[in-house]
N, C-alpha and C positions, 0 to 999 in steps of 0.2 A: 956643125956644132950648134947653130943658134935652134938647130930642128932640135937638140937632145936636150938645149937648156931652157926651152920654153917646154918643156915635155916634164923636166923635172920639176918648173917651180908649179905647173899647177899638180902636181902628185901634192908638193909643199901645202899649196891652199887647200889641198881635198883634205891633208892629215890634219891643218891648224880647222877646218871647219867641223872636223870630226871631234878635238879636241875640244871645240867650244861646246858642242851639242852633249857631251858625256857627261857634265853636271848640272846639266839642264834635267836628262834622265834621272840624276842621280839624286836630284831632288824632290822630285812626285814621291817616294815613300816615305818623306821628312815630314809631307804635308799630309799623308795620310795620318801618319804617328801622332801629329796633332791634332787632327781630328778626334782619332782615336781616346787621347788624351780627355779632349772635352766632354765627348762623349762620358766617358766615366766620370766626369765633374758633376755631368747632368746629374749621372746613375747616386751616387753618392747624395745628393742633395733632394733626390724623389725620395729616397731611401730615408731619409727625416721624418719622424712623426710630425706632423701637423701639430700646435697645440691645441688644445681640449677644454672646451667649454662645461661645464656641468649646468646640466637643462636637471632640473628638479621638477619640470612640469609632469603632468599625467593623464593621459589619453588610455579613455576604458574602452576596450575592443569591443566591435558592437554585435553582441550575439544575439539569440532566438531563447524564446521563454524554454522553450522545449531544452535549454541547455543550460537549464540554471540546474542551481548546486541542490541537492535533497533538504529538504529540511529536518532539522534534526530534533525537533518536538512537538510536541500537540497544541496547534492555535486554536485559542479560543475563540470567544466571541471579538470579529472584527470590530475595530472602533475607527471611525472615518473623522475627522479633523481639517478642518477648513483654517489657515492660517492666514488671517483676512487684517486688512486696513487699508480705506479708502486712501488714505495720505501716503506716497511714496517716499523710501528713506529710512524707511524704521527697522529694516532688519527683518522682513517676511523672509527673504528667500535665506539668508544666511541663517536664519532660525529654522527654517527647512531643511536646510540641508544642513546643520550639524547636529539637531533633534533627534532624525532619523539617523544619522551614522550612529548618535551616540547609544540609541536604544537597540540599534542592531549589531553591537560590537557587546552589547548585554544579552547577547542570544536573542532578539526579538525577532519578529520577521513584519521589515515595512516595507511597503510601497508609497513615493513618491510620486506624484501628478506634477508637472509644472503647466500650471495652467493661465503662466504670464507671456505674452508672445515676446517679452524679451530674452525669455527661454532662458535664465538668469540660475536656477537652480539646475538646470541642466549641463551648463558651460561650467558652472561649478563643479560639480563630480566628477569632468574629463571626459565631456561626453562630445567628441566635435561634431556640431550639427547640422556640417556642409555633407558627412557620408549618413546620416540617419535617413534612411527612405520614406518612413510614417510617423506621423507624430501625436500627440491629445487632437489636432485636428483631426485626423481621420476616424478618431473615433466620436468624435461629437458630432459631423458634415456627412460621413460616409458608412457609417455600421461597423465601421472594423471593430473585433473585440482588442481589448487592451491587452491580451495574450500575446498577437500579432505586433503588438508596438512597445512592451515593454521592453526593455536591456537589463537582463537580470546583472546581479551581483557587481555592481559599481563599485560596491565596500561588503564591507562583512553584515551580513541581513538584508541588504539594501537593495530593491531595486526601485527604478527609477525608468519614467512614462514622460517622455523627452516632448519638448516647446520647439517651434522652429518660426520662421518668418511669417509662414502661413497662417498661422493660430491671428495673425494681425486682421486678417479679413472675416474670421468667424462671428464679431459681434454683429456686420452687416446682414451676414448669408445664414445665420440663425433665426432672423426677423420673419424671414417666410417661412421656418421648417413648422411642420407638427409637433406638439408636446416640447418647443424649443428650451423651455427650462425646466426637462425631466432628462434630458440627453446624458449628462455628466452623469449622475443618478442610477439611469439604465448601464451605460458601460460600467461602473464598479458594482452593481451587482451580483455580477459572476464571482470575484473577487471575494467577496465576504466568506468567510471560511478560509482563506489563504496565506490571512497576512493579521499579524497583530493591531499595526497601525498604517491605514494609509493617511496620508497626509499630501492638503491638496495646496499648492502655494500658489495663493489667488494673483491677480490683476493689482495694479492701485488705480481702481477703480469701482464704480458701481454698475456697470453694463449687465449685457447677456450673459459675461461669462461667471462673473462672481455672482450675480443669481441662479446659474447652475451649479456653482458652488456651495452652495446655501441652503437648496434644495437638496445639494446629495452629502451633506455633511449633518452626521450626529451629533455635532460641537465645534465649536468656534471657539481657536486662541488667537485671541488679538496681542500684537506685540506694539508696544506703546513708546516711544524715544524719549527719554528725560529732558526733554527742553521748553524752548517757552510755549509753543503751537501742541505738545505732546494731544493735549484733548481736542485738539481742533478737529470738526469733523466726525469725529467720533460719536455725536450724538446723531448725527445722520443715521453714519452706521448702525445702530442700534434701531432707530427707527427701520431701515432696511428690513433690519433682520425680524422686527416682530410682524412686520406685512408675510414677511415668508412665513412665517410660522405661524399664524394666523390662519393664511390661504394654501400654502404646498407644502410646508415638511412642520407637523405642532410638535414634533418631537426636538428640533431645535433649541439650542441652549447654551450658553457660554461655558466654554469648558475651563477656560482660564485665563488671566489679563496678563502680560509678560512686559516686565521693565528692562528696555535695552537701552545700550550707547549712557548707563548709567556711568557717574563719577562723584565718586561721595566729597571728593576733594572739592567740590564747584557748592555752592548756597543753592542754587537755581535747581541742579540736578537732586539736592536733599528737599527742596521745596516740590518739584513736579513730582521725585517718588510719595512723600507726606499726601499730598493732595490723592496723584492716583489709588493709591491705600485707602484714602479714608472714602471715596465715593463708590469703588468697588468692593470696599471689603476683603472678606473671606477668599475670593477667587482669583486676587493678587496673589500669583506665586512666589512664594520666599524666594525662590533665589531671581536674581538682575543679571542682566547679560553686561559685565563692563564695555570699556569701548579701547579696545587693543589693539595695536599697529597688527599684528599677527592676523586678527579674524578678518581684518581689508587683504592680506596679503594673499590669504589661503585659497581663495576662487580663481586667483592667476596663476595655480600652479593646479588647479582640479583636483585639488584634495581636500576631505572634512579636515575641522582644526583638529581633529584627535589624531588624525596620523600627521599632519603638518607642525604642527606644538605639542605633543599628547600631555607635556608636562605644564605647559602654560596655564594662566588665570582663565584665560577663552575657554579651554580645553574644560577645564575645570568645571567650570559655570555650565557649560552646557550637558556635563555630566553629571552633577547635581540638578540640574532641570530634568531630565532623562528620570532621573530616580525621582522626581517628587512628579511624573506622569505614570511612573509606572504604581507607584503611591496611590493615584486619585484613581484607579481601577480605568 
């Protein structure tokens, strides 16, 4: 008997061990379900839109001359424009680049140079110029035609002949070339016939490059800032400019004087325009560039103010300038 009852009780422990192990089993699909579970918690929560930012900015694709848009009427005689002032601050490139949108959104056809190595009128249009290959340096250092390095249709008319880091070494490495300040000159040669208005947005300076400016420009608009230093400088320039015309371009000549970052609300700003007026005269443009939160805004989003404010005073002003250039032939 004690052989049948030790025979029973461990049959007892095999069934109570079996017993124990059956919700040990019984619980790996509880934890799978959980898993499961989270798993869709994830799925649910990727499934969320992200919120959304609005980028206003604008980046112009960087095509090939060969892919600009047809033009759709007869250019005349090209007129080349040199937007010059030794003193930095005054609104060359922002006059650059909303001059030109504004006269090629009036059906004109221009081309843009930036020929400031801060490439300033470039970065304005939405031109990013860590992917542009060639820039006005390689046409001024290396022969390239400006065919090769234009980016047509930036804006409506507009193309634009892009500045990069590079352009910073050219006033050294032009000291040795041949004919160094016919360079600019020679490359927009081909040009003429193709464009209404090129317009070349100088340096604030007096170097190499703004005497190739000088030399390949038919006219100089100087833009003038309404404050106390406004004329500072500017007799230089002027002196500059009759050495060049003297000795390498007599056809040289001031095309026009432009008042920006004007404020008629300020004594100072009705005193610098009075004054500029009265020593320039006649070739003071009626209209003034005011000075608007708007026209600082519009180059950090790469667009002229006419598609960034089209309704704005900036907007405005520069499309009244646009009509009193297309005015003065």
């Amino acid at each position: 008997m004690g052989w049948f009852d030790s025979l029973k009780r461990e049959r007892k422990e095999a069934q109570a061990v079996t017993e124990v192990k059956e919700p040990v089993i019984e619980s790996v699909p509880a934890v799978d379900n959980k898993e499961e579970a989270v798993e869709e918690e994830y799925q649910v929560i990727e499934r969320e839109p992200a919120p959304q930012i609005e980028d206003q900015s604008r980046t112009v694709p960087v095509k090939t001359y060969a892919e600009k848009k047809a033009v759709t009427h007869v250019v005349g005689q090209t007129k080349v424009i040199a937007i010059i002032n030794q003193k930095g601050g005054v609104g060359k490139s922002t006059t650059a680049i909303n001059l030109s949108a504004a006269l090629g959104e009036m059906g004109k056809q221009v081309l843009l140079i930036d020929l400031d190595p801060q490439g300033n009128s470039s970065s304005g249009l939405g031109v990013e110029k860590n992917r542009v290959s060639r820039c006005i340096y390689d046409a001024l250092l290396n022969d390239i035609p400006l065919t090769d390095i234009i980016i047509p249709d930036v804006s409506k008319g507009l193309d634009v002949v892009p500045a990069t880091i590079n352009l910073a070494g050219a006033e050294v490495e032009l000291v040795s070339e041949m004919a160094r300040e016919n360079r600019l000159k020679d490359a927009i040669g081909p040009m003429r016939g193709r464009y209404d208005y090129v317009f070349i947005d100088c340096p604030p300076s007096l170097g190499l490059l703004t005497i190739n400016a000088l030399v390949a420009a038919d006219k100089l608009l100087i833009p003038i800032q309404c404050e106390f230093y406004a004329l500072e400088g500017v007799t230089k320039l002027l002196d500059s400019m009759k050495r060049v015309k003297s000795r390498l371009n007599p056809s040289l000549d001031i095309y026009g004087v432009l008042l920006t970052m004007s404020d008629n609300r300020t004594t100072l700003s009705r005193q610098v325009s009075d004054e500029v007026r009265r020593y320039f005269g006649k070739i003071v443009f009626e209209t003034s560039i005011p000075r608007t939160v708007k026209l600082s805004e519009a180059p950090s989003f790469g667009q002229p103010i006419t598609q960034y404010d089209p309704t704005g005073k900036g907007a405005q002003s520069y499309i009244d300038l646009a009509k009193e250039v297309i005015s003065r032939g």
